[in-house]
C-alpha positions as CSV (number, residue, x, y, z in Angstrom):
1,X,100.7,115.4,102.1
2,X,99.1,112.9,99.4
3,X,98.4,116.5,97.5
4,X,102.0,117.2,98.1
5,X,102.9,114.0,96.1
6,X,99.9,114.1,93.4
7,X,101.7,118.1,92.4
8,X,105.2,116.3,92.2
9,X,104.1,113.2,90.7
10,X,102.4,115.2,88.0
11,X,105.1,117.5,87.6
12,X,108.0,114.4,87.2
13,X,105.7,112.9,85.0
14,X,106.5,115.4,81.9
15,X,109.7,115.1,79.6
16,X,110.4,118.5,79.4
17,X,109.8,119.3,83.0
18,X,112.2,116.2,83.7
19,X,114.6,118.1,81.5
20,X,114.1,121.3,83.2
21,X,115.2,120.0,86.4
22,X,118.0,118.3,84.9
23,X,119.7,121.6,83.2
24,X,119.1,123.3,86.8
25,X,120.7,120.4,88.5
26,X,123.3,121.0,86.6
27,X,123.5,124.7,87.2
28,X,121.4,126.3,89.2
29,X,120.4,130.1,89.1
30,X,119.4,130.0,85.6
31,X,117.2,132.3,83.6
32,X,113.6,131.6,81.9
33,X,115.7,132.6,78.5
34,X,118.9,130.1,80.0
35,X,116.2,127.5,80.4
36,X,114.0,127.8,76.8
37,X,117.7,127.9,74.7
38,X,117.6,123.8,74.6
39,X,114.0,123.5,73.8
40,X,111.7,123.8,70.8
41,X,109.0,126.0,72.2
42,X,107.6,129.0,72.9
43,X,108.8,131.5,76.2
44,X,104.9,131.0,77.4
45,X,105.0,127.4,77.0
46,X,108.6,127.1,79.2
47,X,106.7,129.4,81.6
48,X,103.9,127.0,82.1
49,X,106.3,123.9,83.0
50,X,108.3,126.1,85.2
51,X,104.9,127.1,86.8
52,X,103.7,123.8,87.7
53,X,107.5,122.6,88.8
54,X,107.2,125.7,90.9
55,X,103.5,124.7,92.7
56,X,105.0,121.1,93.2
57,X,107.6,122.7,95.0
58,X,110.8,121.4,92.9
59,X,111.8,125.2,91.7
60,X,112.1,128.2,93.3
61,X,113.1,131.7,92.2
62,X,114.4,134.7,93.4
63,X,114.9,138.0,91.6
64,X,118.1,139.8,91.0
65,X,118.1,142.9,89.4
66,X,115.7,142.6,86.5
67,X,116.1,138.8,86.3
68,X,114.0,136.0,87.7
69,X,116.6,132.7,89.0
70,X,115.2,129.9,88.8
71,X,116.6,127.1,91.6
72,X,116.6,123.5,91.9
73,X,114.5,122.3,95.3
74,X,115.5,118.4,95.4
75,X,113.5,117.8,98.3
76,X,110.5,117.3,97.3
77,X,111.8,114.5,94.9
78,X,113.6,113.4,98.5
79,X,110.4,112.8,100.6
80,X,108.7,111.1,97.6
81,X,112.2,108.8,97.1
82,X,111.4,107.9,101.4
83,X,107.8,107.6,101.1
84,X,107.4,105.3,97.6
85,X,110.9,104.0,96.9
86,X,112.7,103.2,99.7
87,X,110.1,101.5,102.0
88,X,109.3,98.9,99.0
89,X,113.4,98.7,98.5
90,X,113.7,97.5,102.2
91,X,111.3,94.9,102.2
92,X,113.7,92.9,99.2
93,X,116.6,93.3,101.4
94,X,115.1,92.1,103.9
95,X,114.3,89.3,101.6
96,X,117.7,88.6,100.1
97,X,118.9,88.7,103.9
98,X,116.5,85.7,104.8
99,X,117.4,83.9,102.2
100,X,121.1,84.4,103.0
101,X,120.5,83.3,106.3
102,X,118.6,80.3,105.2
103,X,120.9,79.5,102.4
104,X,123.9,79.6,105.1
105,X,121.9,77.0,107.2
106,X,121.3,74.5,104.4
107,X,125.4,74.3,104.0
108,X,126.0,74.4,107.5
């Protein structure tokens, strides 16, 4: 699993793989040329950011016809939001809760 997280990790940690998953998130099915129109490089080098969002797991594609889709897999992004962000996030609501609590009991 920490493998898992070390492929999406790196893969987040690019602009223009950030900004690939941003145009497929909002619209998915989109072609390698759909994909490179917005950005200032070459087909190969769009390839090789859509290969490593691919081995993280955050696109997948399917053929139809002659094209290759290219498809938006949030969960990935998902099971690193439960695993990193949202344990540390309960621990200050727990926090602010206490303190609430204690707060409430000082004016009471």
């Amino acid at each position: 699993m920490a493998g898992d997280d070390d492929l999406v990790f790196k893969a987040l940690a690019d602009p223009t793989r950030r900004f690939l998953l941003d145009r497929l998130f909002q619209r998915d099915g989109r072609t390698l040329t759909d994909l490179e129109s917005d950005l200032d490089m070459t087909r190969f080098g769009v390839m090789k950011h859509l290969r490593v969002l691919e081995d993280a797991g955050l696109v997948v594609t399917r053929r139809s016809g002659r094209e290759k889709l290219h498809f938006l897999n949030p969960v990935p992004i998902r099971l690193i939001h439960d695993r990193w962000i949202d344990k540390y996030r309960e621990r200050q609501v727990s926090a602010l809760a206490e303190l609430k609590t204690e707060l409430e009991e000082d004016m009471a």
